[in-house]
C-alpha positions in Angstrom: 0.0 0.0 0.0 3.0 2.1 1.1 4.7 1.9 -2.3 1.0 2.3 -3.8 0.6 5.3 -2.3 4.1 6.6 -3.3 3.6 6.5 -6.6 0.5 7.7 -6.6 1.8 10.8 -5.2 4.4 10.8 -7.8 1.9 10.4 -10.5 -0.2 13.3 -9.1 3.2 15.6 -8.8 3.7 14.7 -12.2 0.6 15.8 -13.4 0.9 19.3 -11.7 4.3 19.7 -13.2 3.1 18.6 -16.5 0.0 21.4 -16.1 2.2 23.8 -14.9 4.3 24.1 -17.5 1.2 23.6 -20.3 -0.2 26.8 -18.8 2.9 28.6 -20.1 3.5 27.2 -23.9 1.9 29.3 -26.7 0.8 28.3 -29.9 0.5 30.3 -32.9 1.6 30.4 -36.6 0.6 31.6 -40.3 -0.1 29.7 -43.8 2.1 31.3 -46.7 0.7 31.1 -50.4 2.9 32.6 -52.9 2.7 33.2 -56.5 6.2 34.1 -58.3 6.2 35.3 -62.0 9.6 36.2 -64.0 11.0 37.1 -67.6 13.9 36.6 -69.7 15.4 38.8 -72.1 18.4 36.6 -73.0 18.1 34.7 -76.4 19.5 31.8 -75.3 18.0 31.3 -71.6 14.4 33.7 -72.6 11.9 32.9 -70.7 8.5 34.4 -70.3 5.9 34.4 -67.7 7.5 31.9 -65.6 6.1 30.8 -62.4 4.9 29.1 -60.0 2.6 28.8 -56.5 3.8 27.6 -53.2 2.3 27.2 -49.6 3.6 26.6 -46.3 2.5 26.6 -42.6 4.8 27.7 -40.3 3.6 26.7 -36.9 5.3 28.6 -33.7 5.6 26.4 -30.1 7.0 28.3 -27.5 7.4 28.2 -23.4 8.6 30.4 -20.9 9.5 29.8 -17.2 10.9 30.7 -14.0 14.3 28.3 -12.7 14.7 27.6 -8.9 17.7 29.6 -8.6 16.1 32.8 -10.6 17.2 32.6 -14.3 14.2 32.2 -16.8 14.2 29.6 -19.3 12.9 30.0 -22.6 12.3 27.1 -25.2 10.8 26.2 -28.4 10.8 25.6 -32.1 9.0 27.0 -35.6 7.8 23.9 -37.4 7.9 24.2 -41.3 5.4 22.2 -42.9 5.3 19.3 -40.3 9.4 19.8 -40.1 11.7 21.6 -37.5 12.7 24.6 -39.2 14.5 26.2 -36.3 14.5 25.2 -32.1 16.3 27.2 -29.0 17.0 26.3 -25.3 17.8 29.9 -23.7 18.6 30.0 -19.8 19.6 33.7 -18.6 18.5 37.1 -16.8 17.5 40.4 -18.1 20.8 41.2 -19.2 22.4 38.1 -20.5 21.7 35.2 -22.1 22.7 31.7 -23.3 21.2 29.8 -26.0 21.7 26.8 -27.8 19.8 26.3 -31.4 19.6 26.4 -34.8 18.2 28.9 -37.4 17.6 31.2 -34.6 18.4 34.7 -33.1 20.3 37.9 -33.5 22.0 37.3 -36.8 23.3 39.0 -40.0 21.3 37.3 -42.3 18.2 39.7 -41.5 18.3 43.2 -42.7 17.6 46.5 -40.8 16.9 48.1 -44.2 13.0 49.0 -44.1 11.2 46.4 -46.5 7.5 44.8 -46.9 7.8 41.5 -49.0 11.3 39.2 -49.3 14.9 40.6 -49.3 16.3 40.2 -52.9 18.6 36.8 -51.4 14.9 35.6 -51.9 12.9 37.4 -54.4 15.6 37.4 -57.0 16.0 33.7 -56.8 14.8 31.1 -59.3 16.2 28.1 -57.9 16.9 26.1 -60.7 20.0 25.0 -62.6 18.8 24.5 -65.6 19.0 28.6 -66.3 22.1 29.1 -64.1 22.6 32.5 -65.4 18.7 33.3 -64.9 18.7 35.2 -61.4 21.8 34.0 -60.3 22.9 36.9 -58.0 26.3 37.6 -56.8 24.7 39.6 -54.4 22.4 36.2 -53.4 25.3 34.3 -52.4 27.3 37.1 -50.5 24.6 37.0 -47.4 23.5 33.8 -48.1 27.0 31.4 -47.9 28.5 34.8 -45.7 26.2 35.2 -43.4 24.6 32.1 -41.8 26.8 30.4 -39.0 23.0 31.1 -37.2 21.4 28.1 -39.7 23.2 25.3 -38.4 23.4 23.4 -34.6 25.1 26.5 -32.8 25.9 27.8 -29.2 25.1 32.0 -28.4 25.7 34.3 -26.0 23.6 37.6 -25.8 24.4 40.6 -24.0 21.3 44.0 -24.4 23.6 47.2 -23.9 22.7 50.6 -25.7 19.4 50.2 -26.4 19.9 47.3 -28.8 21.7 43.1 -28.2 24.8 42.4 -28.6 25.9 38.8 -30.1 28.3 36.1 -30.0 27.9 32.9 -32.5 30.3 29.9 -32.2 29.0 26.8 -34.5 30.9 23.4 -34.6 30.0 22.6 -37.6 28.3 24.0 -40.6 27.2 21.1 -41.8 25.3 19.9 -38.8 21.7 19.8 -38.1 21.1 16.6 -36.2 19.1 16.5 -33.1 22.4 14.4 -31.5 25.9 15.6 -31.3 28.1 14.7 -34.0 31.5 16.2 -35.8 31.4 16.6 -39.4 35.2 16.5 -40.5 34.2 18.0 -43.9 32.3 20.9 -42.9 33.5 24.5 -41.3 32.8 26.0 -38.4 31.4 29.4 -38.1 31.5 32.2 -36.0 29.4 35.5 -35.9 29.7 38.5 -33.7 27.5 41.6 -34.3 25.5 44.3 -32.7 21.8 45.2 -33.3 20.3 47.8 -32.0 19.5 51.8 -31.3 22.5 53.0 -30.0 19.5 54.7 -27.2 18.4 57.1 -30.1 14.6 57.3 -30.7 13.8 55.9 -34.4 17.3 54.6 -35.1 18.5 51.3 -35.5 21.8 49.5 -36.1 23.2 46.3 -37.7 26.8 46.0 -37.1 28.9 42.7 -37.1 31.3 40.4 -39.1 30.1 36.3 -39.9 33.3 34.1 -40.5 33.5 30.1 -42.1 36.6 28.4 -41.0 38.1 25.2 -43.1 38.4 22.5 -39.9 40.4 19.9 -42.1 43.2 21.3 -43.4 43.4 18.3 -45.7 40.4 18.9 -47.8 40.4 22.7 -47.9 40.7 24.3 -50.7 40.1 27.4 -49.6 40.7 30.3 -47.3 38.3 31.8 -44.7 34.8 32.7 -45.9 34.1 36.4 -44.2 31.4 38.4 -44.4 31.1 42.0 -42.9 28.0 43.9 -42.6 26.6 47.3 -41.8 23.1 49.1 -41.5 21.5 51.9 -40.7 17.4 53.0 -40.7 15.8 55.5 -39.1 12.0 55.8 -38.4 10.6 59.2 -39.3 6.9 58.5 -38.2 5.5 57.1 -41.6 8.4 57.3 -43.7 11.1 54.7 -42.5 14.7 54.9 -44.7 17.5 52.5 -44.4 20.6 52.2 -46.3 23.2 49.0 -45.6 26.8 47.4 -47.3 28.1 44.1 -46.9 31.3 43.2 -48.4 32.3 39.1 -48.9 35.4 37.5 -49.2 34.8 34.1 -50.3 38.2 33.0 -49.8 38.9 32.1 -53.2 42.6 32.5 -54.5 41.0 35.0 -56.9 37.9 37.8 -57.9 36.7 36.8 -54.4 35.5 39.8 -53.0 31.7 41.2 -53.6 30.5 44.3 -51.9 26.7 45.1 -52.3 24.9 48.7 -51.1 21.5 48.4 -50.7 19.0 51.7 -50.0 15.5 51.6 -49.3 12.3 53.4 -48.1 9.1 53.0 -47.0 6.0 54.9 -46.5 2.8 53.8 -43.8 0.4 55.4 -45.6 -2.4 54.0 -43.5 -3.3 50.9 -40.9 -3.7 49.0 -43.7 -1.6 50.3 -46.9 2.6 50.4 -46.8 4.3 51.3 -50.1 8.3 50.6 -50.1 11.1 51.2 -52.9 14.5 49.1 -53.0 17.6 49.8 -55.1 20.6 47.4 -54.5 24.0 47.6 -56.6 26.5 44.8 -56.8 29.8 44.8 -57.7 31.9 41.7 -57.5 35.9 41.1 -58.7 36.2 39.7 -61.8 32.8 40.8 -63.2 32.6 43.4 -66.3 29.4 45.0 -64.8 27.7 46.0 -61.9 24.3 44.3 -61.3 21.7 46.3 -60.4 17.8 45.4 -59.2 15.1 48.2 -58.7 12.2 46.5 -56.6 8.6 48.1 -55.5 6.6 46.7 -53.0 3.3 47.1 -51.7 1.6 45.9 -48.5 -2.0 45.6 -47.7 -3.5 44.4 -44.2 -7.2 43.1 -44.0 -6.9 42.4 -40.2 -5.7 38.6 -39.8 -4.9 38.3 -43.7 -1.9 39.8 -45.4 -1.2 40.8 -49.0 1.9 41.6 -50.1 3.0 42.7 -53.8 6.8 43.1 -55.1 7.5 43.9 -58.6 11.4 44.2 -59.7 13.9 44.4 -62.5 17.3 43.0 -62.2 20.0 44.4 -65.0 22.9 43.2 -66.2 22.6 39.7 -64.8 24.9 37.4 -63.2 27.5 40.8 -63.4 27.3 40.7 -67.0 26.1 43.1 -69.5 26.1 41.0 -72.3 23.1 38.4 -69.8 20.7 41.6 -70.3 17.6 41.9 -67.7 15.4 40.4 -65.7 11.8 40.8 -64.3 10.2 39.3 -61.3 6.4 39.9 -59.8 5.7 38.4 -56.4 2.5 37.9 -54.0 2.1 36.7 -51.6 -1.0 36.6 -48.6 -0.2 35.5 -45.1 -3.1 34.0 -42.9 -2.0 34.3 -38.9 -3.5 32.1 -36.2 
């Protein structure tokens, strides 16, 4: 009866414990449908009205909690269509905080430039190698290969000082995204220190940092360091917000390895419901005979729960080459929180 009784108590603690920490997850989310259209000017690569539709739902599980000794814990992942897109343990104070996770935080991949729809790593992307040169951006790869020691298993430490957070990023390896521990003698390992934030001034806001790929088997590598540096400004006027950034990329190559890319944008609330936003972006990379250049307009609508968002844009001189002509791309997209 004795033992009966203890783990009937241990049940019953159980359940409160279980309850307890139930009452403090949150559930919420959005479904993504997306409609991308593009053109081709290029003889041998033309292409006209291109597109496609896709749909996701991004479903966001998250818990917050008190520890016995006074440092909160925070916990929880954004599933993609039924698949771990990104997950975080953080344990700290007000000030700082530790973390361990993947595809999350602070990091240089986002943009502090004002914008409504997709940054151009996205919007300018076709995806497909069977028109390499077709939207191939220089510009894509410089934040995309640069700029993500964040996407991969990591470990983070984050300190909030003048008005913004200040981050440190070590990750193992690049190539990891198991749920176990593991080394991946192949891969690199990353590291990402930056600053986001308002320096304490009202309407401003700062990105600041550098994002760096290390070869971990001298062996296999073939190349040097990949680096990435990175620097933002916007600042909020009421219901115009402007924002200009540059982010130069070394991609360690012996050779043409450096791309620098300027980006300046600006966008107007004009009501609750309507945003209108312009984006010009110039990209010059070593090696390349032109600059590329894409001119994007965007426009937001809100209907409450529903979101529409439109983005028309022309990229010239494609890949960096004059000869490659222009591009078009049109883009909505509606996003459906819950």
């Amino acid at each position: 009866m004795k033992n009966k009784l203890l783990l009937t108590t241990a049940i019953a603690s159980g359940m409160m414990i279980s309850s307890a920490a139930l009452a403090e997850v949150k559930v919420s989310g959005d479904v993504e449908a997306t409609y991308r259209g593009i053109s081709y000017d290029l003889a041998t690569l033309k292409q006209d009205s291109g597109g496609g539709l896709g749909i996701e739902t991004n479903i966001i599980i998250g818990y917050k909690g008190d520890l016995d000794n006074g440092l909160k814990v925070s916990a929880g992942s954004v599933v993609e269509d039924g698949v771990a897109d990104s997950e975080y343990l953080t344990i700290g104070g007000e000030v700082v905080s530790f973390t361990v996770g993947q595809d999350v935080g602070n990091n240089l991949s986002g943009t502090i430039v004002p914008h409504i729809s997709d940054q151009d790593g996205t919007l300018y992307s076709q995806g497909s190698s069977t028109t390499a040169n077709m939207f191939s951006s220089v510009a894509l790869v410089a934040n995309q290969q640069g700029g993500k020691p964040h996407e991969p298993v990591h470990v983070s430490l984050d300190a909030k000082a003048a008005g913004g957070t200040a981050t440190f990023r070590y990750t193992p390896s690049m190539a990891s995204t198991q749920s176990d521990s593991g080394i991946d003698d192949s891969g690199n390992s990353g590291m990402e220190i930056l600053y986001t934030g308002s320096l304490g001034v009202e309407g401003l806001n700062i990105q600041i940092g550098t994002a760096r790929q290390t070869p971990e088997n001298d062996a296999i590598a073939t190349t040097d360091d990949r680096v990435l540096n990175k620097f933002g400004a916007s600042y909020n006027f009421g219901s115009v917000a402007v924002g200009a950034q540059r982010q130069n990329y070394d991609s360690g190559a012996a050779s043409n390895s450096d791309t620098t890319q300027d980006t300046f944008a600006a966008v107007f609330t004009a009501s609750d419901q309507v945003r209108v936003g312009a984006r010009y972006t110039k990209v010059d990379k070593d090696g390349l005979t032109a600059d590329e250049k894409m001119k994007t307009i965007e426009i937001g609508y809100n209907l409450g729960g529903l979101g529409i968002e439109i983005a028309v844009g022309q990229m010239e001189n494609v890949a960096g080459v004059a000869a490659n002509g222009d591009a078009d791309v049109i883009q909505i997209r509606t996003r459906q929180a819950f």
